[in-house]
N, C-alpha and C positions, 0 to 999 in steps of 0.2 A: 600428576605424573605424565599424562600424555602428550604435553607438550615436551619435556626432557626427552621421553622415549623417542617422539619424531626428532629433534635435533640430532641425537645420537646413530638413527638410523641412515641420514643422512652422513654420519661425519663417516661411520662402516663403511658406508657402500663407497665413498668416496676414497675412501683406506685400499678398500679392495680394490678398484680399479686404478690404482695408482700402481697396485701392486702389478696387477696382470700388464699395464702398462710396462714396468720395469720388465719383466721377463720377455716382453716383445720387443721391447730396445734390446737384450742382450741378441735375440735368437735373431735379427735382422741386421745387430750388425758380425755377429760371427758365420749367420749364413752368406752373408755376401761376397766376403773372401772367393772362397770357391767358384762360384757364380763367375764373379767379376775374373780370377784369375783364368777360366774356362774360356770365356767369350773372347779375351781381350788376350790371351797367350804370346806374344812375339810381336805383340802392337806398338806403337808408340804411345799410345794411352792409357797402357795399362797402369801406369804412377799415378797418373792424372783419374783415372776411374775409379783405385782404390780408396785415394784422397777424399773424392766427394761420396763416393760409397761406404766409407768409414765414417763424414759426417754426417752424411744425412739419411742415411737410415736407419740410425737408432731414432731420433728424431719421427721418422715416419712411422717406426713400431712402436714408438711411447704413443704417438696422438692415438693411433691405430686400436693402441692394447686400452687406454681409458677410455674412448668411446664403447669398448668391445664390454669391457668390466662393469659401463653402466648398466648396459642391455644385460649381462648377465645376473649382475646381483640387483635386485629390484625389491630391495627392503624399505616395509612399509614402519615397522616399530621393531624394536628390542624389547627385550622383558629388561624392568627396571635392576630388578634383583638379582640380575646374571650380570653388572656392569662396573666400571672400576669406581664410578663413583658411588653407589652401592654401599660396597667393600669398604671404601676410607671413612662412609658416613658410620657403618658400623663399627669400624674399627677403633677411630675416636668416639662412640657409645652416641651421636646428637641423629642416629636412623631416625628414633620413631617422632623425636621434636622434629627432624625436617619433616617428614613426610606430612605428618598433621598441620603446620606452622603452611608448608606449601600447598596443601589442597585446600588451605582456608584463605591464602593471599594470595593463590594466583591469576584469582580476577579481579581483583582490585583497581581502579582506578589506578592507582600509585604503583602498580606494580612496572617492569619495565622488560619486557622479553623482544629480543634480537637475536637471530642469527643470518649469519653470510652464506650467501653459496657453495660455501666448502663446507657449511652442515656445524662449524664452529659458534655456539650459541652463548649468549649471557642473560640471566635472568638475576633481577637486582626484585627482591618484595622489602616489607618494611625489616624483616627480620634475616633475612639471608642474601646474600650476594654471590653467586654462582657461573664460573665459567663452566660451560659443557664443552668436555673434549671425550670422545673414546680414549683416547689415550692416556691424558694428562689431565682428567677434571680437578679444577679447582673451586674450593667453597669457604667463605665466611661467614660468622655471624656479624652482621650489623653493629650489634650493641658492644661485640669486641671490637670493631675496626675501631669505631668513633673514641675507643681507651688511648 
C-alpha cells in the first residue's frame, strides 16, 4: 500500500496548491483594479493598464499561489483507509482481496507502477488494474476486463 499512499500524496498536495493557486489568481486580479485605477487616475493609460493588469496578473497569482501551495503542503503519505479509493473498494466488498492480491503482487516482476508529475498514478499487477486519482480512483479486476 505504500506505493498508492505516496501516489495519492502527491496527487493532494498537487490538488492543494492548485487550489491556493486559484484564490491568488482571484485576489490579484480584483486587487489590481484599485491599484491600477489609483496610480493611473486621468492618464491616458489607464484602459491600456487595466487591460494588461486584468490579464496578467491572475496569471502571475496562479504561478505565484502553486509555487506558494507546494511549500506549504509538504505531504509525505496519506493513510490508505481515509481515501476515496478505500471507500469504493469497500463498497463494492473486493477491500480485503485488493489489499492481500496487492501486497503480494506488488513486487513482481510483472507488475507495472507509473505515475506523472501531477501525482496521477497506474498500477497494472496480474490481478488488478488501478488508476490512482484523489479524486476520481478507478479500479479493475483483470480477470473481469479480459470477460
Amino acid at each position: 500500500m505504500e506505493y498508492i499512499e505516496e501516489v495519492l500524496a502527491k496527487c493532494k498536495k498537487d490538488d492543494k496548491s492548485t487550489v491556493v493557486g486559484t484564490i491568488l489568481a482571484g485576489v490579484f486580479f480584483f486587487g489590481m483594479f484599485p491599484i491600477v485605477i489609483i496610480f493611473f487616475n486621468g492618464s491616458k493609460l489607464l484602459g491600456l493598464m487595466l487591460f494588461l493588469g486584468a490579464f496578467f496578473m491572475p496569471i502571475i497569482g496562479f504561478l505565484l499561489g502553486t509555487k506558494l501551495g507546494k511549500i506549504l503542503f509538504n505531504l509525505k503519505k496519506v493513510k490508505f483507509n481515509k481515501t476515496k479509493l478505500y471507500k469504493k473498494l469497500a463498497k463494492k466488498g473486493y477491500l480485503n482481496d485488493f489489499i492481500d492480491t496487492i501486497n503480494k503482487e506488488i513486487n513482481n516482476e510483472n507488475t507495472i507502477k507509473y505515475y506523472d508529475e501531477n501525482g496521477h498514478g497506474l498500477l497494472i499487477t496480474e490481478t488488478w488494474f488501478v488508476f490512482i486519482d484523489s479524486l476520481y480512483p478507478k479500479f479493475v479486476k483483470t480477470s473481469e476486463k479480459l470477460k
